[in-house]
N, C-alpha and C positions, 0 to 999 in steps of 0.2 A: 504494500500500500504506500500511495506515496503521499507528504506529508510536509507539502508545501504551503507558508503562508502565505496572504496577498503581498508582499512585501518582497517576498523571495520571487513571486513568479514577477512583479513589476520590474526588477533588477534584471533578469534572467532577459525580459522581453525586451530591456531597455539595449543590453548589452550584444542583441542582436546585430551582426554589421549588415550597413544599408550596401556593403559590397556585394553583397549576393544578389542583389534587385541591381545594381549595377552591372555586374557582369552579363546576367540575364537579358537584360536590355539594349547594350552595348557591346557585350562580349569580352575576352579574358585578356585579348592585348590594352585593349583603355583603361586596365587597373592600374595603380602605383606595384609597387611590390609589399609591400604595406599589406593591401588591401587582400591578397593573394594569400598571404600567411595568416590574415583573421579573416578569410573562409575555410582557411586549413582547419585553425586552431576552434571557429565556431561559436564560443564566447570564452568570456573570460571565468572570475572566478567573484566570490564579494566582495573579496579585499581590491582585486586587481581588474579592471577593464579590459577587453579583449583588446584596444586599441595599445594600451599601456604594454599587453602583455607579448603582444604582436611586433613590438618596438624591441623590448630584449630579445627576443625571438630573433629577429635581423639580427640583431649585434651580436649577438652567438655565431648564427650564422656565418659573418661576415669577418669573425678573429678566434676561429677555433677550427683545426683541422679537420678535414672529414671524420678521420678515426676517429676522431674525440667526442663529435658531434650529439651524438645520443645522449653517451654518458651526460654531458654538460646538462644538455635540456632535461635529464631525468634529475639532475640535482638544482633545476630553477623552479622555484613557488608557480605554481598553478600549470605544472606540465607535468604530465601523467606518463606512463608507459603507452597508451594509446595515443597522446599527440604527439609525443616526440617517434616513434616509430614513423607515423602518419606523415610526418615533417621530413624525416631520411628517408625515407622512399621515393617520396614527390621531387625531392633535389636530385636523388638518381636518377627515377626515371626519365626528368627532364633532361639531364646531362646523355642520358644513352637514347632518346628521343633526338632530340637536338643539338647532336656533338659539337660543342664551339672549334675544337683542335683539329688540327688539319684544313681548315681554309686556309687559302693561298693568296698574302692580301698583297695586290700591285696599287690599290690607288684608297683612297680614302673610302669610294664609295664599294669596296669591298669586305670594308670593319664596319661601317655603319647598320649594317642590319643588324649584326650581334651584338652592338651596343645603344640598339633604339628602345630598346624597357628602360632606361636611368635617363631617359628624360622625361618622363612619367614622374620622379623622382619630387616633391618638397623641397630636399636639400642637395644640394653640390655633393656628385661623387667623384675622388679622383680614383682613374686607374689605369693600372699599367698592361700591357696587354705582351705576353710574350714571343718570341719568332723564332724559328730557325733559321740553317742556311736560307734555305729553300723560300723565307718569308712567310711558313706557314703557322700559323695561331697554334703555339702548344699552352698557355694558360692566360687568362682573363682575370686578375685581379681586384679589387677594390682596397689601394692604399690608404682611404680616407674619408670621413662622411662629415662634411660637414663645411664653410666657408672656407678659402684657399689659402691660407698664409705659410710662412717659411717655415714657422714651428710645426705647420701637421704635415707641411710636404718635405719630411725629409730624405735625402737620397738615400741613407740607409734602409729606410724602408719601401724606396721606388725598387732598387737595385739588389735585394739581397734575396730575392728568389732568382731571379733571373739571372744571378751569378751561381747560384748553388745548379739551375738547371744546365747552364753552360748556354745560354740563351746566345746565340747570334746579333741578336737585335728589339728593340720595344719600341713601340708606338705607345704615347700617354691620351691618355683623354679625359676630362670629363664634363657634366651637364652645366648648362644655364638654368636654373627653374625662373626663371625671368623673361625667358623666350629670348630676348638679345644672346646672339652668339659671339659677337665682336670683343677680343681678349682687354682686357680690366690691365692696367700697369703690371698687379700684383702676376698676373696670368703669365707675365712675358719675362719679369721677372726671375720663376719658376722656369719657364722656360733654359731663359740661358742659365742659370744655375745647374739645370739639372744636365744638361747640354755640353758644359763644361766635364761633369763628373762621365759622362759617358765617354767622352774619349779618353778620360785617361783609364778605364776599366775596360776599354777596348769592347764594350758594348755598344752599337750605332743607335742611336738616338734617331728614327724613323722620322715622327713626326710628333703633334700634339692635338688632338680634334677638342675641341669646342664644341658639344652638341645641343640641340633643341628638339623639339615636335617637329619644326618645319624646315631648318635650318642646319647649316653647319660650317664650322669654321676651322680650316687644315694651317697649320702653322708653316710646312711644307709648300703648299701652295701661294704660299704668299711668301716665300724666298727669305722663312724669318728663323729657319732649322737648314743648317747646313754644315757638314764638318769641315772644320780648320786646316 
């Protein structure tokens, strides 16, 4: 018997996300990624809002190695052994669904489909994206979530997967949630800092996209990424 007061079930219905009447409507690419993880996860808890909870949910996500991944989620408040299973699955089967690794990127408009969800995005993501000889995509990274400055974008964390993979090469990018794609001072800044640090690591520094919904901006194509 179940043994809900009005109180519980007002929480419960409150904590419903309107992303599901959105996807429905609209369909699963117009989500943020947000909004994807609180249809995963379904609601929250009483302490915790599905939105709140959907938030550490990314951030786990986004700074804990796959291996790790479950265990983590099974040791955060309001995630069970059914949503965190629920959550590893969905990241696989999207990765063996739609393998990023192995595109072959020649021009800008070759990365840009694998990096058009994070303009969906609220906030600024930066990331690194990695290459082999060949230029082809062996990993997709997220170095940072949040407004651009020198403290979050440091080279040791652009550069230190992509040295352990023995990367040939990176291409950076990341969103506008402002819809303007045209690079901010701080943008170019970054740039040749980061630009610097790749030649002496003998990793090539590709380019830098700048993305939006409608737009995009190649650092490369505008003659402002070029080695010394």
């Amino acid at each position: 018997m179940y043994d809900y007061s009005l109180s519980d079930l007002a929480l419960k219905s409150s904590q419903k996300p309107q992303a599901r009447e959105n996807l429905l409507s609209t369909g699963a690419r117009s989500l943020s990624t947000q909004e994807l993880v609180m249809i995963l996860l379904g609601c929250g808890t009483a302490q915790i809002p599905v939105r709140q909870l959907s938030a550490k949910v990314l951030q786990i996500i986004h700074t804990v190695p796959p291996e790790q991944l479950v265990d983590k989620l099974l040791h955060t408040e309001g995630i069970g052994t059914g949503k965190a299973c629920l959550i590893a699955a969905a990241i696989e089967l999207g990765k063996r669904l739609h393998p990023a690794p192995g595109a072959k990127i020649c021009s800008p408009h070759d990365l840009l489909p694998l990096l058009q969800h994070y303009t969906l995005e609220q906030r600024e993501h930066f990331l690194c994206v990695s290459l082999n000889g060949a230029q082809e995509v062996t990993a997709i990274r997220t170095v940072s979530v949040g407004t651009l400055n020198r403290t979050l974008i440091h080279p040791r964390e652009v550069f230190a997967d992509p040295l352990k993979e023995r990367a040939a090469a990176v291409i950076l990018a990341h969103n506008h949630p402002s819809g303007n794609c045209n690079p901010s001072i701080n943008d170019t800044d970054i740039t040749k800092r980061l630009l610097k640090v790749s030649e002496i690591i003998g990793i090539h520094l590709l380019d830098h996209l700048i993305i939006t919904a409608a737009d995009y901006f190649s650092f490369a194509e505008h003659g402002l990424v070029f080695t010394a």
